[in-house]
C-alpha positions, 0 to 999 in steps of 0.5 A: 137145308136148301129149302130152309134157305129158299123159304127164309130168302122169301120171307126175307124178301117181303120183310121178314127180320126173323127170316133174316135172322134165320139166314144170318144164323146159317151163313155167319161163319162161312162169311166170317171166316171168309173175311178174318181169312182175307185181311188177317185182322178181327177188327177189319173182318167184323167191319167187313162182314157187316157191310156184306151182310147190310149189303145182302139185306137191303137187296136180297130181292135181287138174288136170282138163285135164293138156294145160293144165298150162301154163296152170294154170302161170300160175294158181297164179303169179297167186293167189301173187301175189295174196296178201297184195296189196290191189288199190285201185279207184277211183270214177274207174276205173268211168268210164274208157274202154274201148277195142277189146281189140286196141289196138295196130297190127300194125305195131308188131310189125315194130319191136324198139324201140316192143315194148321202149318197150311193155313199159317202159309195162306196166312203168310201170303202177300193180299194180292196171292192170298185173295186170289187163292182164298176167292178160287179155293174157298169161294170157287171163283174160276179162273175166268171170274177171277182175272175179272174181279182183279181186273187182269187177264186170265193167264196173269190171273191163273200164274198169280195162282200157281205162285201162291200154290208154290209159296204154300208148297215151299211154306210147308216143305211139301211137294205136289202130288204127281197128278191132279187128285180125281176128287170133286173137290180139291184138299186146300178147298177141304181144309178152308171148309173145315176151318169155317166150320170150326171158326168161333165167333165171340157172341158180342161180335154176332149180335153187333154185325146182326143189328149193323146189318137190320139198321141198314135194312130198316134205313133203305126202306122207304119211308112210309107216307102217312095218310092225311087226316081229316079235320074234326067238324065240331057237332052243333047242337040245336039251340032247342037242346041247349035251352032245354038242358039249361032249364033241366039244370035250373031246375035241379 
């Protein structure tokens, strides 16, 4: 797939709208998911998928690793999703504890219903622990990248984290495992995957985010400037011609 991607990013970069649709296509349920996940309200996350796809589209030619183009996907979801949002922090998140980065047991992944309960708990969250969570787990945001994004410092970034880890565990009525999991990925990360996988988009909101995202494209073009035309000279034809043809048609 990787290749796929980086020769659908080329295509796309020279004006391919089929690449484009291609690419769509491949990402659109990861960057949904992403959005409905962060602001809880279908009208808002098509709104938002939108802008980050007509962001992507109309400088997709600055994309430096076209292999990440799904992960970039997820970017421009979270600066839209940032806009117009003021994040509130409080003196208290800088004394919350911070827990292991995988909090939760192996085991929970083996049960459809407490992975359900946990989505429900991330859901329950305030915006400010729920898009902190959501950008570290679901887009890999480090902790460092994080505190930049907020606009906070790295130690209130990673106890806003370890306070929405102990809302979820209390949430759902589980407790962290005794060490960090040796897996490359943590479970919470696992679990948001399958979600995205699983995400069901009605196909009128597939079609209306795809033409949002092409009209954007096509308006950032530049317009094309036509070439001036050169005027018609009228051909002059001899006054010998003229008489001839009159006398020809005298005749007939």
């Amino acid at each position: 797939m990787s290749e796929n991607i980086i020769q659908y990013v080329a295509a796309a970069c020279n004006g391919d709208t089929d690449a484009m649709a291609k690419l769509y296509s491949k990402t659109l349920k990861a960057s949904y998911f992403l959005a409905t996940t962060l602001c809880d309200d279908d009208v808002s996350a098509t709104d938002i998928t939108k802008k980050a796809y007509a962001r992507a589209f109309c400088t997709i030619d600055k994309l430096k690793k076209p292999e990440a183009f799904e992960i970039w996907m997820k970017q421009n979801v979270a600066l839209v999703y940032k806009e117009g949002r003021k994040f509130v922090f409080s003196d208290a998140d800088a004394d919350a504890t911070e827990n292991a980065s995988d909090f939760l047991s192996e085991s929970v992944l083996d049960d459809a219903e407490i992975c359900e309960k946990i989505m429900q708990a991330v859901a329950a969250l305030n915006p400010t622990l729920k898009s902190a969570l959501v950008l570290h787990y679901n887009n890999g945001m480090p902790v460092q990248i994080l505190a930049k994004f907020f606009g906070v410092s790295e130690s209130t970034a990673n106890a806003v984290l370890g306070k929405a880890r102990a809302e979820i565990l209390a949430f759902c009525g589980l407790e962290a495992p005794a060490s960090e999991q040796s897996k490359a990925l943590p479970v919470l990360t696992r679990i948001l995957q399958q979600k995205a996988v699983e995400t069901k988009i009605d196909n009128t909101v597939v079609r209306d985010i795809f033409i949002y995202a092409i009209d954007a494209y096509e308006a950032s073009k530049p317009a094309e400037v036509e070439a001036p035309v050169a005027p018609v000279q009228e051909e002059t034809v001899p006054e010998e011609t003229v008489s001839e043809e009159a006398e020809s048609v005298e005749e007939i």
